[in-house]
N, C-alpha and C positions, 0 to 999 in steps of 0.2 A: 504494500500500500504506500503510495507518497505521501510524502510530511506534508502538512498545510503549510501555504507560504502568507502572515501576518502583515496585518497592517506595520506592525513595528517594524518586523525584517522586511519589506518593501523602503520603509523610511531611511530605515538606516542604511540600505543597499543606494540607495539615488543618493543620499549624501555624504557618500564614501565612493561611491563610483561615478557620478555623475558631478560633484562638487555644489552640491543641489544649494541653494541657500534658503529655500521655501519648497514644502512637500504639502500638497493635501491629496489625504486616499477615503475614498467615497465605498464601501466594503456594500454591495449590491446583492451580497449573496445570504443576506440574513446573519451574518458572522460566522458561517461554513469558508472563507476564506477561495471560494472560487471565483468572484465576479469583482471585479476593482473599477472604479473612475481613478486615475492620478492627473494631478496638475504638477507640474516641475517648474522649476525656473533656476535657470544655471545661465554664469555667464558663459559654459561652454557652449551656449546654442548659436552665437553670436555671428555673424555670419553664414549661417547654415538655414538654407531652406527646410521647410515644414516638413516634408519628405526627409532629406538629411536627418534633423533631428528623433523623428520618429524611428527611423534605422539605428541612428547610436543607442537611445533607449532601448530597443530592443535586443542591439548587441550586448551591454550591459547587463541587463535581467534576462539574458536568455535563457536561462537555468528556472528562474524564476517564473516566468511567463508559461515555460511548458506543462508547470503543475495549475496552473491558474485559468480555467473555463474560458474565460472571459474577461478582456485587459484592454480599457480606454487609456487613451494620453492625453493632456494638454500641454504644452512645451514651450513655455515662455525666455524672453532674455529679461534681466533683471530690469532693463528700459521700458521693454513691453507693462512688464507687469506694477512697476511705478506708476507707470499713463495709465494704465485699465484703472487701478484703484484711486490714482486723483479725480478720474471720471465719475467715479461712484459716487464719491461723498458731494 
């Protein structure tokens, strides 16, 4: 049987392998650990198209992704996601 992969080890996997400085995981699966939303924001996105970045993440978690149903991304640069949230308020 595979081990469940957690919200925690997802967190700590993007901010050790992706340099994340902001994580949010959306666990869609009831807390059975197969169905995730993640939002990233890393300045490694930084010149990388939306495709590119979705590739590295998934290079990254590859391990991780193949025990998990069902794995959304959002993949911000630290610019992006300053602008989104001065928008909000």
């Amino acid at each position: 049987m595979s081990e469940i992969v957690t919200q925690e080890h997802l967190t700590a996997a993007l901010k050790e392998r992706l340099q994340a400085e902001h994580v949010e995981i959306i666990d869609n699966s009831g807390g059975c650990g197969s169905a995730y939303e993640v939002i990233i924001v890393s300045s490694l996105f930084e010149g990388k198209s939306l495709l590119e970045r979705h590739r590295l993440v998934n290079e990254k978690l590859k391990d991780e992704i193949a025990k998990i149903h069902a794995f959304s991304q959002k993949s911000y640069t630290p610019t992006q996601w300053s602008s989104m949230n001065q928008t909000q308020k």
